[in-house]
ZAGUGU-480796 format. One line per field, with one value per residue (C-alpha): residue number from 1; residue in three letters; x negated, y, z. Coordinates in pm, whole numbers. Layout:
% ZAGUGU-480796
pos <- [NUM	...];
code <- [ALA	...];
x <- [X	...];
y <- [Y	...];
z <- [Z	...];
This chain:
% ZAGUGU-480796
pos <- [1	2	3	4	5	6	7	8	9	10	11	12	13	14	15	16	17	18	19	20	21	22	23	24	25	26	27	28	29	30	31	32	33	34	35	36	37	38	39	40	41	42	43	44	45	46	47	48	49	50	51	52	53	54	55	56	57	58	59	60	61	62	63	64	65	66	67	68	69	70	71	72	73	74	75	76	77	78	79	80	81	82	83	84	85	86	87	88	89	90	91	92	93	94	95	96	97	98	99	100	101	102	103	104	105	106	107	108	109	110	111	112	113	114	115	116	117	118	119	120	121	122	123	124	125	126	127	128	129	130	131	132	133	134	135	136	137	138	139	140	141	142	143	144	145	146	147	148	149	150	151	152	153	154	155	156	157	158	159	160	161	162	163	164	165	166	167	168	169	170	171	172	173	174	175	176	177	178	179	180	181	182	183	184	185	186	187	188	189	190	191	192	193	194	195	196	197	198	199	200	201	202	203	204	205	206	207	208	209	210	211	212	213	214	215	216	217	218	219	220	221	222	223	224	225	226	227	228	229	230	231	232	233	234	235	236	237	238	239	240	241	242	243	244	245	246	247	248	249	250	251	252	253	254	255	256	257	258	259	260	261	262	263	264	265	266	267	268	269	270	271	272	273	274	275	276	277	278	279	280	281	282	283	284	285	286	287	288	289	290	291	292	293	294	295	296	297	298	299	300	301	302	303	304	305	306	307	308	309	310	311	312	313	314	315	316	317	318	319	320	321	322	323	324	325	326	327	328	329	330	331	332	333	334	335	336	337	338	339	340	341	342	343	344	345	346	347	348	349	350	351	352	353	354	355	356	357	358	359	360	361	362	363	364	365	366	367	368	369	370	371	372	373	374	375	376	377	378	379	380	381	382	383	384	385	386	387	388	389	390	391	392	393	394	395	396	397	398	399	400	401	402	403	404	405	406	407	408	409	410	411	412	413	414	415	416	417	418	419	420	421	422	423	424	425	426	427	428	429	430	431	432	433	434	435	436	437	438	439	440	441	442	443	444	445	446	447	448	449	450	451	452	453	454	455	456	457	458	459	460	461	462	463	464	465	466	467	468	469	470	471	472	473	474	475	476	477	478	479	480	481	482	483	484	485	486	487	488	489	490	491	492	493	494	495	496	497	498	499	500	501	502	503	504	505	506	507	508	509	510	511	512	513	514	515	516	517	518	519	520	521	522	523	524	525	526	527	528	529	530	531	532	533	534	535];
code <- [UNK	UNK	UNK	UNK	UNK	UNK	UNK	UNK	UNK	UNK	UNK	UNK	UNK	UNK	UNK	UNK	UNK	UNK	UNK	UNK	UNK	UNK	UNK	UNK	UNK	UNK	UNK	UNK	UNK	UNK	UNK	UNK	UNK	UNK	UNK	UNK	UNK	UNK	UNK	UNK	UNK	UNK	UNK	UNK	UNK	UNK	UNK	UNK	UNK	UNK	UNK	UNK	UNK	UNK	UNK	UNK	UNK	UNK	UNK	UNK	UNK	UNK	UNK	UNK	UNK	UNK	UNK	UNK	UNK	UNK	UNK	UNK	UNK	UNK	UNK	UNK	UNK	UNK	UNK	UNK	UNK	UNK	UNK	UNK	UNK	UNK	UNK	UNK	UNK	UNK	UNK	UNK	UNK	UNK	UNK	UNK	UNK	UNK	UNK	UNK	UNK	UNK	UNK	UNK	UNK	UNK	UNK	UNK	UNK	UNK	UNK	UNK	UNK	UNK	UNK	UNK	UNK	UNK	UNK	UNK	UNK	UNK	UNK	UNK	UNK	UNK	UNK	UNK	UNK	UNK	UNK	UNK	UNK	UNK	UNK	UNK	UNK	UNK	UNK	UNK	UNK	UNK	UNK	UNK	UNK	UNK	UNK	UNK	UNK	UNK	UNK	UNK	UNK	UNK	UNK	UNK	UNK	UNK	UNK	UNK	UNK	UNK	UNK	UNK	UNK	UNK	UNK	UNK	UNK	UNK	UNK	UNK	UNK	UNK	UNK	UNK	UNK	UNK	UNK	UNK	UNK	UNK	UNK	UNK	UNK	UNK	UNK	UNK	UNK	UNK	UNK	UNK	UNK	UNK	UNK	UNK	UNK	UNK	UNK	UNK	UNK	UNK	UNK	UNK	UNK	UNK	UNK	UNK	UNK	UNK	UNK	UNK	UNK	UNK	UNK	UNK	UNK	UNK	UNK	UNK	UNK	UNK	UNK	UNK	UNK	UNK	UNK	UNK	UNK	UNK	UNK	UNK	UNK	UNK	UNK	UNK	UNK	UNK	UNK	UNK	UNK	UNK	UNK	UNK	UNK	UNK	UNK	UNK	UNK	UNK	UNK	UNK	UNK	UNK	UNK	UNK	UNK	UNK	UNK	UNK	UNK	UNK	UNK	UNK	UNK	UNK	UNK	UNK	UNK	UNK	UNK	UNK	UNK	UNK	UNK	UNK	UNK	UNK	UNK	UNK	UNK	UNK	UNK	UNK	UNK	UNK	UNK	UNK	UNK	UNK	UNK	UNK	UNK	UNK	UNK	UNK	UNK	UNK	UNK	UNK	UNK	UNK	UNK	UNK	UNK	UNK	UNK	UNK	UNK	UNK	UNK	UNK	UNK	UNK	UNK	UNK	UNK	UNK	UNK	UNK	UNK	UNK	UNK	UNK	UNK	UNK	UNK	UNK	UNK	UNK	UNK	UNK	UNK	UNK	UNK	UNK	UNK	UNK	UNK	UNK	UNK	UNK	UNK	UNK	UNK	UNK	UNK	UNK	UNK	UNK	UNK	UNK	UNK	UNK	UNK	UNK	UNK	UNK	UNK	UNK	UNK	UNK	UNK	UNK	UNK	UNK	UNK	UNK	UNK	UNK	UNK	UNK	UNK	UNK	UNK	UNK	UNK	UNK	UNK	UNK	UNK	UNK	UNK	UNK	UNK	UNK	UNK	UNK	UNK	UNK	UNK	UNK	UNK	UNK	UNK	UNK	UNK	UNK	UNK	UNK	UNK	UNK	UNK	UNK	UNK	UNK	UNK	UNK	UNK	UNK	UNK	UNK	UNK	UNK	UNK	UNK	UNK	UNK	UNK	UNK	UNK	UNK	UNK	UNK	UNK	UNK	UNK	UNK	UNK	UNK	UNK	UNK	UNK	UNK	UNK	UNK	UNK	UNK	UNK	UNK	UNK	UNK	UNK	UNK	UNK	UNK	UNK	UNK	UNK	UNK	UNK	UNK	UNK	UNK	UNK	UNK	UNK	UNK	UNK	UNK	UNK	UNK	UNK	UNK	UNK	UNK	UNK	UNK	UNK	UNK	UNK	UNK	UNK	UNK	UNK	UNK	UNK	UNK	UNK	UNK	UNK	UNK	UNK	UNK	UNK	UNK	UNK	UNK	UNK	UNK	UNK	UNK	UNK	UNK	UNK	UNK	UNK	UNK	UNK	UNK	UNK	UNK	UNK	UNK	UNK	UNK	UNK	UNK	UNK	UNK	UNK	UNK	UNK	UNK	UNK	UNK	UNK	UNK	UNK	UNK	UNK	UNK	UNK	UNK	UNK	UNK	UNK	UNK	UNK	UNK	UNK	UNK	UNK	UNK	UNK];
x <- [6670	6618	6503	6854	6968	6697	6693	7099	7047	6778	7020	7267	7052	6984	7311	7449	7130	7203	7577	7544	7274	7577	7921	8077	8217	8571	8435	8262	8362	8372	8238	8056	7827	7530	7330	7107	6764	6496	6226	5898	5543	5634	5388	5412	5481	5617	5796	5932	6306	6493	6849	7029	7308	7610	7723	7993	7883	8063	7900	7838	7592	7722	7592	7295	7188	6929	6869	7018	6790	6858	6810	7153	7371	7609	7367	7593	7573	7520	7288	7087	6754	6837	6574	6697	6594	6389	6430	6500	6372	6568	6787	6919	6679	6493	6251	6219	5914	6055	5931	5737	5871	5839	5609	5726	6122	6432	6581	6884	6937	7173	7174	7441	7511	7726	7884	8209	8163	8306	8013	7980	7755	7613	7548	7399	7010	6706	6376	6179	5805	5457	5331	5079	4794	4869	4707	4453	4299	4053	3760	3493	3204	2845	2487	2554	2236	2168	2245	2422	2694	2872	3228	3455	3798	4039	4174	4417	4560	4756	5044	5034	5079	4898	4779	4543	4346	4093	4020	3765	3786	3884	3599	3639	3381	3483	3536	3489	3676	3800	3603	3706	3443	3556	3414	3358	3275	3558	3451	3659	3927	3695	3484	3272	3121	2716	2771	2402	2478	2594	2496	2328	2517	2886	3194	3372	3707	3790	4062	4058	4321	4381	4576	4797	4907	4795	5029	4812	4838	4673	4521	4552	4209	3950	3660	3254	3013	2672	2335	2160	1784	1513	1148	849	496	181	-134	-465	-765	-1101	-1402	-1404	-1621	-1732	-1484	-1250	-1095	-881	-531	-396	-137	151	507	654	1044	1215	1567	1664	1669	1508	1472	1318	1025	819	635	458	193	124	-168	-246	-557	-299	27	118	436	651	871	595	364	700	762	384	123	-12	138	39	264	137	167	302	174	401	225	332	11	-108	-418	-484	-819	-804	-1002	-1117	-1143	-1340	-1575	-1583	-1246	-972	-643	-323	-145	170	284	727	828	1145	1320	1620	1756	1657	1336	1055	804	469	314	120	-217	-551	-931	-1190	-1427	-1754	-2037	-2187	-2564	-2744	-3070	-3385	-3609	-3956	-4120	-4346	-4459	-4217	-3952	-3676	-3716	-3635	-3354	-3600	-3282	-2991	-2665	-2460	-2777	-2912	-3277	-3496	-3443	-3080	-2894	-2634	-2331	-2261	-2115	-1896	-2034	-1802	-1675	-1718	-1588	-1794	-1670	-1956	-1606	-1333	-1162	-1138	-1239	-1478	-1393	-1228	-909	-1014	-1339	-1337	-1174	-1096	-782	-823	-811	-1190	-1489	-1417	-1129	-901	-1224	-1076	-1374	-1740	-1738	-1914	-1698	-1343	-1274	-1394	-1137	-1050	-1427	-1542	-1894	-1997	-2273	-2381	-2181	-2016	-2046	-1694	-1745	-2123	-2102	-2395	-2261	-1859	-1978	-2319	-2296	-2499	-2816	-2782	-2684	-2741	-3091	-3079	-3233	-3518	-3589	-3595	-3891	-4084	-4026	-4099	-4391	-4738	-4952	-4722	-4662	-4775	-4523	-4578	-4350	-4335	-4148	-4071	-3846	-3794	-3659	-3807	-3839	-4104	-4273	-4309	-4612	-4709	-5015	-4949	-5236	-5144	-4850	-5106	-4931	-4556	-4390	-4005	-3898	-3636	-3507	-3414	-2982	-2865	-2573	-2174	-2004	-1663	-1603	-1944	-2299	-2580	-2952	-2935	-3285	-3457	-3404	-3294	-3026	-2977	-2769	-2830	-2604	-2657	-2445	-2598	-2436	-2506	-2211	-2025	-1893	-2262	-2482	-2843	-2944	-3277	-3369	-3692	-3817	-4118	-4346	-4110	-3948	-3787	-3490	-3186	-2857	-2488	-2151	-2012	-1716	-2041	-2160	-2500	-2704	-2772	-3096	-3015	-3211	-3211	-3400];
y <- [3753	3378	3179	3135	3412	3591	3364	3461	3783	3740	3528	3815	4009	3807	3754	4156	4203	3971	4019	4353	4383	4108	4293	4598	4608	4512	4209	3999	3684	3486	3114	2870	2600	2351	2269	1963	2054	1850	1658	1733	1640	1289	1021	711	799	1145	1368	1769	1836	2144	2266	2621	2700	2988	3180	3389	3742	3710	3461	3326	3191	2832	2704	2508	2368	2142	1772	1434	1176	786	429	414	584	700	920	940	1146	901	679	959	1107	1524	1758	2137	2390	2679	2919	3101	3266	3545	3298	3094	2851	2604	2328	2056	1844	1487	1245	904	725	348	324	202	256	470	744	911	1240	1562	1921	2023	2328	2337	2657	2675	2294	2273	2047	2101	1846	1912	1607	1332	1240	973	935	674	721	572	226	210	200	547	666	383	81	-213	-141	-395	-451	-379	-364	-723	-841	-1192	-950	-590	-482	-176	-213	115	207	488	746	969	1180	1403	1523	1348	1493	1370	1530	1267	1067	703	506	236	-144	-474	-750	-1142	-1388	-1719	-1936	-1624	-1312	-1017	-700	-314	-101	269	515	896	986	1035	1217	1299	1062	753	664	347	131	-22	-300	-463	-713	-969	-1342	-1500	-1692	-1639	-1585	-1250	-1129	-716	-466	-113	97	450	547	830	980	620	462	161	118	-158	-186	-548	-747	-813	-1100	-1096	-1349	-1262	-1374	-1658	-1552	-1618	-1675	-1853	-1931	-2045	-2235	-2302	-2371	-2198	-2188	-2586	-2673	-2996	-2966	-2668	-2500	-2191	-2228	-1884	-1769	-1585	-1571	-1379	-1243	-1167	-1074	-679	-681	-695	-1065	-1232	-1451	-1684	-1968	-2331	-2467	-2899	-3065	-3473	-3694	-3930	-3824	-3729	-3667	-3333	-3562	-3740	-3374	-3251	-3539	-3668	-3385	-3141	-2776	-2434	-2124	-1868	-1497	-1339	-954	-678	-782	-1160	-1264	-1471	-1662	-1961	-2111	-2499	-2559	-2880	-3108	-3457	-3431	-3614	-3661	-3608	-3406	-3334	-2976	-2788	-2455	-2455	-2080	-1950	-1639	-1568	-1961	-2028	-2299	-2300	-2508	-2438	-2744	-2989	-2979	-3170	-3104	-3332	-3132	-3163	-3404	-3275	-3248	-3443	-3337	-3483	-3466	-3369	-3519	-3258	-3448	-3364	-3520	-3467	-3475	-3121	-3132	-2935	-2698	-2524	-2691	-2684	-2571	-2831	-2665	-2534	-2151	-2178	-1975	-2244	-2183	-1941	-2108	-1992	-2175	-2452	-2418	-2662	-2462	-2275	-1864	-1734	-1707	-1698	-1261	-1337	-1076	-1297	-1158	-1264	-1357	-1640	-1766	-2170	-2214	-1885	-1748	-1434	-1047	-1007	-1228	-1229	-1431	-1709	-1963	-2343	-2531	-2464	-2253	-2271	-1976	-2010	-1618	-1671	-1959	-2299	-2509	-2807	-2743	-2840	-2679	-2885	-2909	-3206	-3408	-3328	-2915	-3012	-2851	-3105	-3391	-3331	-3258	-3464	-3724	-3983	-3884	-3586	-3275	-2910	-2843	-2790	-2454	-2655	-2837	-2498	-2375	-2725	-2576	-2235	-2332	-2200	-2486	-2732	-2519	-2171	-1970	-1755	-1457	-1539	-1545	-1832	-1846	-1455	-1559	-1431	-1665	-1826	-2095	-2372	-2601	-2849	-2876	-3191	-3441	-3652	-3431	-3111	-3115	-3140	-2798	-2625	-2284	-2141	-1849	-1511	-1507	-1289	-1351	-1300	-1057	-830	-888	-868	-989	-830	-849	-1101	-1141	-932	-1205	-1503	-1616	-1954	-2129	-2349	-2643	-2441	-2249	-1939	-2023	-1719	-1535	-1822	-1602	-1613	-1937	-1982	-1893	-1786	-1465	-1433	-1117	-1063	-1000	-1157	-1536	-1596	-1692	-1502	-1530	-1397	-1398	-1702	-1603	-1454	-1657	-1822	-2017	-2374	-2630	-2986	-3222	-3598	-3825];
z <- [1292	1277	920	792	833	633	392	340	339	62	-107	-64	-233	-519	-623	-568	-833	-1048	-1043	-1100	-1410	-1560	-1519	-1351	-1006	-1134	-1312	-1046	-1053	-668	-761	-614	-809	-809	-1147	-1168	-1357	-1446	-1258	-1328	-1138	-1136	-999	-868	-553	-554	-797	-796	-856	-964	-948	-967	-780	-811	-477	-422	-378	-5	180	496	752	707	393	211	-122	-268	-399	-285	-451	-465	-605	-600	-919	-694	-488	-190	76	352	134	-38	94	143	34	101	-62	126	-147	-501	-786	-928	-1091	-845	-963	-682	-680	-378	-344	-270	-40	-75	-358	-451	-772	-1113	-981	-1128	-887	-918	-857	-802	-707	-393	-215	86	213	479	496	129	-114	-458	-685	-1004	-1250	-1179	-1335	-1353	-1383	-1316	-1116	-1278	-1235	-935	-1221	-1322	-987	-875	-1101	-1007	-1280	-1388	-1134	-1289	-1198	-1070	-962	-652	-389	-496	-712	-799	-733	-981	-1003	-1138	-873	-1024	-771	-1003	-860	-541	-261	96	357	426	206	218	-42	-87	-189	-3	-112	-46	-90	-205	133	318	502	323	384	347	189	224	11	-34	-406	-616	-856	-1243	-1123	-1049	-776	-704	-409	-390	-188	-135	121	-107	-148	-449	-706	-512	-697	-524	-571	-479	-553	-514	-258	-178	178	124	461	582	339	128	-266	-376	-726	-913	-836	-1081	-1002	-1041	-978	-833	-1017	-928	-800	-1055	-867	-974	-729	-865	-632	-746	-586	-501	-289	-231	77	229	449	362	46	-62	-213	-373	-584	-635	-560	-877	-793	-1169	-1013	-867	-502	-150	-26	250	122	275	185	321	218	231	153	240	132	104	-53	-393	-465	-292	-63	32	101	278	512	577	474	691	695	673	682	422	424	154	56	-47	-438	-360	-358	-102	-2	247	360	486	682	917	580	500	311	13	-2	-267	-168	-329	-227	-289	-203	-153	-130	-4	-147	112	122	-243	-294	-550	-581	-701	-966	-712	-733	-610	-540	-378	-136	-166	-1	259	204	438	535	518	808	889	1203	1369	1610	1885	2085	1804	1413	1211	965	600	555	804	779	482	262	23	18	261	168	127	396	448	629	950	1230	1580	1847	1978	1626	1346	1049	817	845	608	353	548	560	963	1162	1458	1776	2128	2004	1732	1980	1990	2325	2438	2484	2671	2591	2671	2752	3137	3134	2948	2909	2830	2804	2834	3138	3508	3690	3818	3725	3377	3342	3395	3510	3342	3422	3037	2944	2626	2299	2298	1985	1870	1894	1748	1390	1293	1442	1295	984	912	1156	1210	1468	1359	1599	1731	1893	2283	2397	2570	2195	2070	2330	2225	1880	1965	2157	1974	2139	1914	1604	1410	1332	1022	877	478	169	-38	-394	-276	48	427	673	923	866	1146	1074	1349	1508	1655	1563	1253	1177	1063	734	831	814	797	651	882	659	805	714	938	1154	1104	1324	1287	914	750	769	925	882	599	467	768	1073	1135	1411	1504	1745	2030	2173	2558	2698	2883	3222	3347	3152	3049	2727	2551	2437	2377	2054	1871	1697	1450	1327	1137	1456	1706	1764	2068	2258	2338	2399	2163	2214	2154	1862	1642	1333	1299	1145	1265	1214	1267	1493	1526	1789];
C-alpha cells in the first residue's frame, strides 16, 4: 500500500469516527469543504498555516487539501505557492509549514481540498512576516581598543526553520576591502566577533548576517572607529666615558594590545635639533625588552666632546620621540711619565686610570674601547677582527697563516687599533713584548709584590744609574673574560702590542703574581689591562 493510499484510508477512518459519534447512520450528511485557520509561527522568513477540511464519508483515491499562499489577494492557483497537507488531527484540522518568505511583506492565504478533480476554497486571509531585525540586528561594537574590537549582534532564530545555518559579520575598513568574519557562539539569541587584526585610528564600517539554508539576511550596518595608540619613551644618560656613554630608558605602551616596537637611537657632536640627528647623526638600533626597557652603550667617542642624542621609537607605524638630550664625555687622563732609564718612558698609571693604583680600563686587544662596563659577553664572535666560529679560522687582520685567514703579516698594533695611541695620543702607545722583557728584566729594575692605598701590585724601581729613585706601581686588576672579572686584586694582566705569531689567535701579554712576573700569551677577545709607553 503506497503513502496515499494510507493516508486515505486513515482519512476514511477519521471521518466514519467522527461522523458517527455526531449523528446516526440515517443522518450522515455527504459534503465536501475547506476552512481557512489561522497562521501562527510567523517570522520573517517563514510562517505555519492551518486549515480544516470536510470529506464525504465515500471517497476516493483522487483527492488533496492544504494551503495556497500568495502576495497576490487573489491567491490563484497558477500564481500561488501549494503547500499540501500530509495529515490530520481528529478534526480534520491540518497545519503546513510554508516556505521561504520575503521579510517585512503581507501574504495571502487559503485552505483547498481537491477530490474527483472538483476544488473547493475556503476564505481568503493575511498576515504579514517580521522585519529582518526581528531575527538578526547589527549591535554596537565595544572593547574598541588601536588594534581589536568586539563586533555583537541579535540572532533570533525563533521560529525559523533551516537546515543549515552561518552567521558572522562582513567588516570594511575605510579605503579598504570588505571582509567576512564567521562566527560560532550564539549564545541567548546574540553572538559576537573579536576581531584583533585591526589598524589604529581607522574608521570601520560592519553589519551582521545569518545564512539560512545558504540564503543571506543582512542586518543594517553600524560604524566604529579604532583608538589611536598612546606610547611614550624616555633616554637619559649614564656611565659617561672618555670616549663612550650609556643611553637608557623606556618605551612605556598605555593602549590594550600586542604591537611591534622598535626603536633608533641618534646621537651627533654636531647636531641639535631631531631633523638634523635624523638626517646627519650617527645611528644605533636599540633593543627593546619584553618590560620596554632598553639600554645602549656608545661607544668609539671623542673625548672631551659635547653630544646631543635622541631615541625615536616605533610602536607598529606610529613615532615617538624621546626629549633630546646631551652629555660631554670626559677628558681622557693623560699620563705622566717616569723615565727609568730605559729605551722608552713608563706612563705612572694603566690607561684610563688617573692614579697609579687605579685599575683603569680593560681592553680587547686590537680593540680600542673600554669593556670593563659594557654586559658583552668577550668571546670569538665580538674579537677585533675576527669573524670566524673559532680561533682557527676567519682572521682579517693581524695574522701570519693562510688557514687562520686572510695574511697581512702584521704583527704590531698599528697606531689606529693602539688603545693608547686612539685614545691618548700623542707619543704615547702600547709597550712591545721586547719593551716589556727590558722592563721585566731584574738587571734594570726590582720588582717587588706590595700594597699601596689597599691596593696589590708590584713595584718596578729602576736600577739604572741616576734613575735609582724613579719607580711605577703596576697594580694586580685582573683580566675580563666571558662576562665577569677574574683575579682582580690577586694578579695583574697586561697587554702587549705583539702578536704571538705562533697561533695567530693569542698576543703577548704579561702576568704578575705575588712570586711570579713574566710573559705569556691570551686570547686575543680577553680584556686587560694596558701601561702606556712613549719614546
Amino acid at each position: 500500500m503506497n503513502r496515499t493510499s494510507s493516508f486515505v484510508a486513515f482519512v476514511a477512518i477519521v471521518i466514519s469516527s467522527v461522523l458517527s459519534c455526531q449523528k446516526g447512520p440515517e443522518e450522515i450528511e455527504e459534503k465536501v469543504g475547506a476552512f481557512t485557520g489561522e497562521a501562527t509561527h510567523i517570522s520573517c522568513r517563514s510562517a505555519r498555516l492551518s486549515g480544516k477540511v470536510a470529506l464525504s464519508q465515500t471517497t476516493s483515491d483522487n483527492f488533496s487539501f492544504g494551503v495556497l499562499y500568495s502576495t497576490s489577494s487573489d491567491v490563484l492557483p497558477d500564481d500561488a505557492t501549494r503547500q499540501e497537507a500530509t495529515e490530520v488531527d481528529a478534526q480534520m484540522s491540518f497545519t503546513v509549514d510554508t516556505g521561504v518568505l520575503e521579510p517585512e511583506t503581507t501574504y495571502y492565504y487559503r485552505s483547498y481540498i481537491i477530490q474527483n478533480d472538483e476544488v473547493e476554497y475556503g476564505e481568503t486571509k493575511s498576515f504579514k512576516t517580521l522585519a529582518l531585525s526581528s531575527m538578526i540586528q547589527t549591535l554596537d561594537a565595544d572593547n574598541i581598543n588601536p588594534k581589536d574590537a568586539t563586533l555583537n549582534a541579535m540572532l533570533d532564530l525563533t521560529d525559523c526553520n533551516y537546515s543549515s545555518l552561518e552567521y558572522g559579520f562582513e567588516l570594511t575598513p575605510e579605503g579598504g576591502q570588505t571582509e567576512t568574519l564567521i562566527a560560532n557562539n550564539l549564545s541567548a539569541k546574540a553572538f559576537s566577533y573579536l576581531d584583533e587584526n585591526l589598524s589604529h585610528n581607522t574608521g570601520y564600517s560592519f553589519f551582521a548576517y545569518v545564512k539560512l539554508d545558504g540564503i543571506p539576511y543582512k542586518a543594517e550596518p553600524k560604524t566604529f572607529t579604532t583608538a589611536s595608540i598612546q606610547a611614550s619613551v624616555t633616554a637619559e644618560v649614564s656611565d659617561i666615558k672618555c670616549i663612550s656613554a650609556t643611553i637608557s630608558g623606556r618605551l612605556d605602551v598605555q593602549s590594550e594590545g600586542s604591537f611591534s616596537n622598535s626603536a633608533v637611537l641618534y646621537y651627533s657632536s654636531s647636531e641639535s635639533t631631531l631633523e638634523g640627528l635624523e638626517s646627519n647623526g650617527a645611528s644605533r638600533n636599540v633593543y627593546i625588552k619584553e618590560d620596554g626597557s632598553y639600554s645602549a652603550v656608545l661607544s668609539s667617542l671623542s673625548s672631551s666632546t659635547s653630544y646631543n642624542f635622541v631615541v625615536v621609537a616605533k610602536v607598529d607605524d606610529v613615532e615617538f620621540v624621546s626629549a633630546i638630550g646631551n652629555f660631554s664625555t670626559l677628558t681622557f687622563p693623560i699620563p705622566s711619565s717616569v723615565d727609568l732609564g730605559l729605551s722608552v718612558k713608563w706612563a705612572s698609571a694603566n690607561l684610563g686610570a688617573s692614579t697609579p693604583t687605579e685599575y683603569g680600563g680593560y681592553y680587547q686587544w686590537a680593540g680600542i674601547e673600554d669593556i670593563s662596563k659594557m654586559s658583552m659577553k668577550l668571546n670569538w664572535s665580538n674579537c677585533p677582527y675576527h669573524t670566524g666560529s673559532d680561533y682557527t679560522s676567519g682572521w682579517t687582520k693581524y695574522n701570519t697563516k693562510s688557514s687562520y685567514g686572510t695574511v697581512d703579516n702584521r704583527t704590531v698594533l698599528e697606531a689606529m687599533d693602539d688603545a693608547v695611541s686612539a685614545n691618548v695620543g700623542g707619543n704615547w702607545r702600547m709597550p712591545t713584548i721586547d719593551e716589556w722583557n727590558e722592563l721585566l728584566n731584574t738587571v734594570n729594575c726590582s720588582w717587588t709584590w706590595t700594597t699601596i692605598d689597599g691596593v696589590n701590585g708590584y713595584r718596578v724601581q729602576s736600577k739604572k744609574s741616576g734613575y735609582t729613585d724613579n719607580w711605577i706601581f703596576l697594580p694586580a686588576a685582573g683580566y675580563r673574560t666571558g662576562e665577569f672579572l677574574s683575579y682582580g686584586g690577586s694578579y695583574g694582566y697586561y697587554w702587549s702590542s705583539s702578536l704571538n705569531t705562533a697561533t695567530t689567535a693569542s698576543a703577548f701579554n704579561i702576568i704578575l703574581k705575588p712570586n711570579d712576573f713574566s710573559v705569556d700569551n691570551y686570547n686575543r677577545y680577553c680584556g686587560q689591562s694596558i701601561r702606556p709607553v712613549m719614546e
